[in-house]
N, C-alpha and C positions, 0 to 999 in steps of 0.2 A: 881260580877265582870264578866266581860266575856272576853274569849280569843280573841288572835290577827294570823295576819297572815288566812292559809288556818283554822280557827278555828276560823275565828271571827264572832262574831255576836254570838256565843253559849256562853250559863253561865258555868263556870267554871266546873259543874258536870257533863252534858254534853259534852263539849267538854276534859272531861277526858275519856269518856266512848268512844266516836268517836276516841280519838289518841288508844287507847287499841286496839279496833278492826280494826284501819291499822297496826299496827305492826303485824297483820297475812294475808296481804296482800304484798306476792314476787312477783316477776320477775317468779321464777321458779314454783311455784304456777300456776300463770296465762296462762304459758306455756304448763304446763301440761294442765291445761283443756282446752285449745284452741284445742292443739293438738289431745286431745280426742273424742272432739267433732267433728274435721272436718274428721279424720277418720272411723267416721259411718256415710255412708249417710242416707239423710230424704230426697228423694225429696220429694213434695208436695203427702200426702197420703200413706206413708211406714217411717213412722216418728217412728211406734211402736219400734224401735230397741235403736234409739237415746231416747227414752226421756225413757224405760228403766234403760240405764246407765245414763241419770241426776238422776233418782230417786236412784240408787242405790248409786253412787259419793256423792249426799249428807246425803243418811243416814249414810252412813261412816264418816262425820264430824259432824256426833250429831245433824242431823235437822230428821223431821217426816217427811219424804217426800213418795211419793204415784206415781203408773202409774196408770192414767184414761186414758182405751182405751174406743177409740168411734168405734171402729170394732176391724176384726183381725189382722188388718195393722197397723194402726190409732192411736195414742195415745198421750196426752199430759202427762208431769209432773208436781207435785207439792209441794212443803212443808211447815211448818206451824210454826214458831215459838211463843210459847203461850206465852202471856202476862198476867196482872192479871186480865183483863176483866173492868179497869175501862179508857181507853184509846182508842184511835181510831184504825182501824184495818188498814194497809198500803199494797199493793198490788206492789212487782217489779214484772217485766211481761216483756219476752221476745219470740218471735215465735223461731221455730226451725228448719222449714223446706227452704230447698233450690232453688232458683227460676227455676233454670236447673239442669238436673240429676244425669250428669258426665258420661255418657254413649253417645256413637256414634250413636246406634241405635232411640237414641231420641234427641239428642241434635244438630247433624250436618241433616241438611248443616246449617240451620236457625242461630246458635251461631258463625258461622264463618267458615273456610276449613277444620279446623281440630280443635281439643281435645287440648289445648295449658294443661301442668303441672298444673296451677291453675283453670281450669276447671273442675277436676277432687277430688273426695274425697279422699283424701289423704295428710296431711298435712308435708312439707318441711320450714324447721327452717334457717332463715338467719338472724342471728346479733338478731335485735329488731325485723324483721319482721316475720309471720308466713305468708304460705301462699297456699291454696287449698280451694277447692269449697266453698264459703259461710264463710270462715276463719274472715271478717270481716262482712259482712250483713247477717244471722243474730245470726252465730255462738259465735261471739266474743262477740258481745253484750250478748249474752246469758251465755257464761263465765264469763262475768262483773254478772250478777245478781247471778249467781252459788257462787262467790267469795266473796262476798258482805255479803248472808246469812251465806255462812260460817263461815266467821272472824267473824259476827257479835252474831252466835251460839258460838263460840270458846273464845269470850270474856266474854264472860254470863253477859250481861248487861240486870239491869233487867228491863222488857219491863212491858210498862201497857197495852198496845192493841198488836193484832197477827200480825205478819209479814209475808206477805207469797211470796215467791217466787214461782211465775209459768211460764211455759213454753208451749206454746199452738204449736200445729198442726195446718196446715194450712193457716199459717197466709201469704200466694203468691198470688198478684192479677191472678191467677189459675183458671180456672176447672177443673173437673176429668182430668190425663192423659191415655191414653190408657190403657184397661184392670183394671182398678180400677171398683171396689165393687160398689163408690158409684159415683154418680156424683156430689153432692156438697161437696170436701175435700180440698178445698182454702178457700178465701175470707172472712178468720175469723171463718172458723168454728169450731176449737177449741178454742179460745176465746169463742166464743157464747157457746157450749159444757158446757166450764168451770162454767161460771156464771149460766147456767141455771141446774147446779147440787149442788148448794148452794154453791163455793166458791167464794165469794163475802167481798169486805170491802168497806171502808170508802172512802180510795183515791187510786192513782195507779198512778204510776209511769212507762212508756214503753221506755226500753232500747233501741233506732235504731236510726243509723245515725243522727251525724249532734253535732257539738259540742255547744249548745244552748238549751233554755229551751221554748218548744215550744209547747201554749196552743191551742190552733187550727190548724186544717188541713182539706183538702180537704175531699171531699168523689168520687164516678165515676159515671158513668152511661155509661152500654155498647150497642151498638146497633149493630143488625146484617141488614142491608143496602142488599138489591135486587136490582141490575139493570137487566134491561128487554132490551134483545136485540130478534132476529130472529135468529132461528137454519135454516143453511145453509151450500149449500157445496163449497167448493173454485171453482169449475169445474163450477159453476151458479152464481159466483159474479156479472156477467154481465147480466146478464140474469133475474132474480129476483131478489125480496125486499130484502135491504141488510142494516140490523143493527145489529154491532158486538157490543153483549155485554162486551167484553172483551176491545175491545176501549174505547166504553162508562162506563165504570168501572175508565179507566185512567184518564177520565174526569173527572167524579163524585169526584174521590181522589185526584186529583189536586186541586180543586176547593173547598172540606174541608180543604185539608193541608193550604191553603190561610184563611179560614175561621177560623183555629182556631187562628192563629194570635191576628184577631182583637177582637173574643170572649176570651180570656185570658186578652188583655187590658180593654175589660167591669166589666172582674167580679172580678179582682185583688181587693184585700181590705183586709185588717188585716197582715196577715203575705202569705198568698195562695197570686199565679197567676195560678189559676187553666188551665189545659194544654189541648190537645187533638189529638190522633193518627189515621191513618188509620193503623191497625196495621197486617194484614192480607186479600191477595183475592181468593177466590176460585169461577172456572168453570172452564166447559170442561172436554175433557176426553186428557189427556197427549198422551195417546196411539195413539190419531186420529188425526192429526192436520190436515184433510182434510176440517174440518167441525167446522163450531162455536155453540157455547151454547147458548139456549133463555135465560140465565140468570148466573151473576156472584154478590157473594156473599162477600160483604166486610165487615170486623167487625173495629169497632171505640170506643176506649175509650176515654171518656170525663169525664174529670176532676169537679166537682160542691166545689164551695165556700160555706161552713157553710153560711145557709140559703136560699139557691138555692134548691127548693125540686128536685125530681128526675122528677115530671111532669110538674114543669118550664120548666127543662133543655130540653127534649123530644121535648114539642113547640118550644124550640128556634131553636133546631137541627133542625127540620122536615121542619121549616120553611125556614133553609138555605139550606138543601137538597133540596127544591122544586126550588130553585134557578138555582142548578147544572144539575138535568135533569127531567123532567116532568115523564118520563116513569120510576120512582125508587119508593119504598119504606121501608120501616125500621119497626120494630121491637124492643123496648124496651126489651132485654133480661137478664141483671142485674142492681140492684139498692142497694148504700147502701150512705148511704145522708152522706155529711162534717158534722163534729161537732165543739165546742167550749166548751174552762172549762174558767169560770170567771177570768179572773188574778189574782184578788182579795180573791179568793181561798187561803185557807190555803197553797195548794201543789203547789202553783205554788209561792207565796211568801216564801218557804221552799225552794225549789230549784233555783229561784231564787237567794236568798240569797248565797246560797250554790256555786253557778258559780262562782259569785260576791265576794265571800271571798277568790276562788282560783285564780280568773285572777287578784285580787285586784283592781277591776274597776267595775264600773257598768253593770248591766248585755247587754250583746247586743245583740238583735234582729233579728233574723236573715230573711229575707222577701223571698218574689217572690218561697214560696215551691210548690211542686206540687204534693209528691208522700203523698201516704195512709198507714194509718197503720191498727193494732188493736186497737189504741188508739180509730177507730171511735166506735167498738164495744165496749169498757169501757164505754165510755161518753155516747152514745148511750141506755144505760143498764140504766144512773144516775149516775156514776160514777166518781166524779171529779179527771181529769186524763193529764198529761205533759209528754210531752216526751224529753228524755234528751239519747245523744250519743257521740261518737267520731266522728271526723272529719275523713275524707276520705283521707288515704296514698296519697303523691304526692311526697315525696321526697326518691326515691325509688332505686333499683336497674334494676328497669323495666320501659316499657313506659305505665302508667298508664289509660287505656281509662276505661270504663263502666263495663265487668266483671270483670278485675283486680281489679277494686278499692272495690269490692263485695267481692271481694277475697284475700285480703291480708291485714294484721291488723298491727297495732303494740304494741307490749305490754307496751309500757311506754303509750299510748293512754289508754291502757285497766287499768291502775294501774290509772291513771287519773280520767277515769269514775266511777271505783268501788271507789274510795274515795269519790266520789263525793255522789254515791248512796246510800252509809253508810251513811254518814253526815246527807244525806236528810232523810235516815229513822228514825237513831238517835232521827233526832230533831222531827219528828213523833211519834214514837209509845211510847213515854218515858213520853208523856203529857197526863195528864185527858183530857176529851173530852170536861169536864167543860171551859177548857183553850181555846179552838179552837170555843166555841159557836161564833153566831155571822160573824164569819168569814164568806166567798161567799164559797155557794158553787157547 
């Protein structure tokens, strides 16, 4: 037989085992660790403090959970629930660091005039909503995965393959911030960290935005772009050769901003319209404005569709730069390629399913994405790997733009997802491996 409702599609032992471990998922629960979480900050590379107390929060509810520090700042968490060894092992995975700091000293002017309440780590409780730095990307999610192992430790359902809930460092399209040890502490380098010190399974599931179950996503490629003008003084604009690289920078950025338009309509395909930014300019000296700089320095993220390698993308670029000003050149400075997990994967037919029994409709698709995760480092590794999240607050007590909606979660969203991620693990680690042969993976 198998159950009905948010249970369907599971056989009856199953879907007893799945109703046991939400009956240990609250409201007050989810609250608490939302709240815990956003009151220690991680920005990107001083994660060591946060992922501490995950580790500690869930040996307290009977999981074997661990801090792996990758320095003295730096650290991810993890824990393990053992099965019997004849079953596949399931990977939830959620990052923990926050894309801005919460500090003035690094985050204004760039974030906006000022420091607004949910900018800041420090979490404020209204009604359903929680709300402070990262309270919803990528805190909340990672309270869904904390809540998840727990009930599902608390229910002692017995597992045949390991579950492991992990929390990686650095998972902020990032680089070092100022005064950091190291210079790679973004860009998935605890993920990457993780797997390359043997914790490793079968499939993986990554808790971040977006209420859909979504087996491909982009990957980037950054370039740091030189425009070449003539150092001169305003006192000799008439007088001598005169190209402001600072004009010709305006240029240059106009003329990719136009450009990525029409390369996002080329390379759209599957669920990606992969995107592209001029996202920062630097020349000159602030101090001196008597006098222009032989050169200013623009950086550019561009978005690549699974199957665009990183050195397609470069020629396309370089070739549309050459368009914008003769005197420029660029620089390939980071790479980490889109991926794809088969649909037809076990974990993606599991959580699929899983959507599909809670909205009671088939699953829907949700298209035209463009951001990255860690999920590229799972798949990336071999790991066949989906991402499943909440949707983004919109009905709020605030006016919702880009860092709010980062920053403010809600807990019947987060009771939502962690059902969701029980269900899907459930029906994972409970089966022989025998069961799952065959399958894509």
């Amino acid at each position: 037989m198998t159950a009905t409702g948010e249970l369907a599609g599971l056989d009856d032992r199953r879907a007893a085992w799945v109703a046991d471990a939400w009956r240990h998922v609250t409201a007050d629960r989810l609250r608490d660790l939302i709240t815990g979480l956003v009151d220690i900050p991680s920005p990107t590379g001083d994660e060591g403090p946060l992922a501490a107390h995950i580790a500690a929060t869930l040996t307290a509810a009977g999981c074997d959970a661990t801090v792996q520090p990758l320095d003295d700042r730096q650290a991810n968490a993890w824990a393990r629930l053992s099965g019997d060894g004849t079953g596949p092992d399931l990977m939830l995975y959620a990052p923990i660091d926050t894309l801005t700091v919460g500090e003035e000293s690094e985050d204004l002017p760039w974030i906006g005039p000022e420091l607004r309440d949910d900018m800041r780590p420090r979490a404020t409780v209204h009604d359903d909503l929680v709300v402070g730095l990262g309270a919803s990307n990528p805190k909340g999610h990672a309270a869904c995965v904390m809540m998840a192992a727990e009930a599902i430790a608390l229910a002692g359902i017995p597992l045949t393959g390991d579950l492991v809930a992990a929390f990686g460092a650095g998972g902020m399209p990032t680089n070092a911030r100022p005064g950091s040890g190291r210079l790679n502490t973004g860009q998935g380098v605890g993920c990457s960290f993780l797997l390359e010190q043997g914790v490793w399974t079968d499939y993986a599931v990554i808790a971040k935005p977006g209420w859909t179950v979504s087996w491909d996503e982009v990957g980037l490629v950054w370039f740091e772009v030189t425009v070449h003008g003539t150092h001169t003084y305003v006192g000799s604009r008439h007088r001598l050769p005169y190209d402001n690289a600072v004009a010709r920078a305006g240029e240059v950025a106009r003329h990719l901003e136009e450009w990525f338009v029409e390369y996002a309509d080329r390379h759209t395909s599957g669920t990606v319209a992969p995107q592209g930014i001029v996202s920062s300019i630097q020349g000159g000296w602030p101090r001196m404005a008597a006098v222009t700089p032989a050169a200013c320095t623009l950086m550019v993220d561009l978005r690549i569709a699974p199957g665009t390698t990183p050195m397609q993308a470069k020629r396309e670029f370089l070739a549309a730069l050459d368009k914008a000003s003769a005197d420029t050149t660029a620089e390939l400075v980071l790479a980490i390629p889109g991926t794809r997990t088969d649909p037809e994967s076990w974990i993606c037919r599991s959580a699929t399913a899983s959507w599909a029994a809670f909205e009671g409709r088939e699953h829907e698709v949700i298209r035209g994405n463009s951001g990255a995760t860690d999920a590229n480092i799972l798949r990336g590794r071999g790991i066949p790997t989906v991402r499943v999240g909440m949707p983004k607050v919109t009905d709020s007590l605030f006016d919702i733009d880009f860092a709010r909606g980062m920053n403010t979660v809600s807990v019947a969203a987060m009771e939502k997802l962690t059902r969701h991620l029980i269900r899907t693990a459930v029906d994972t680690v409970t089966r022989s491996r025998a069961e799952l042969e065959g399958t894509a993976a």
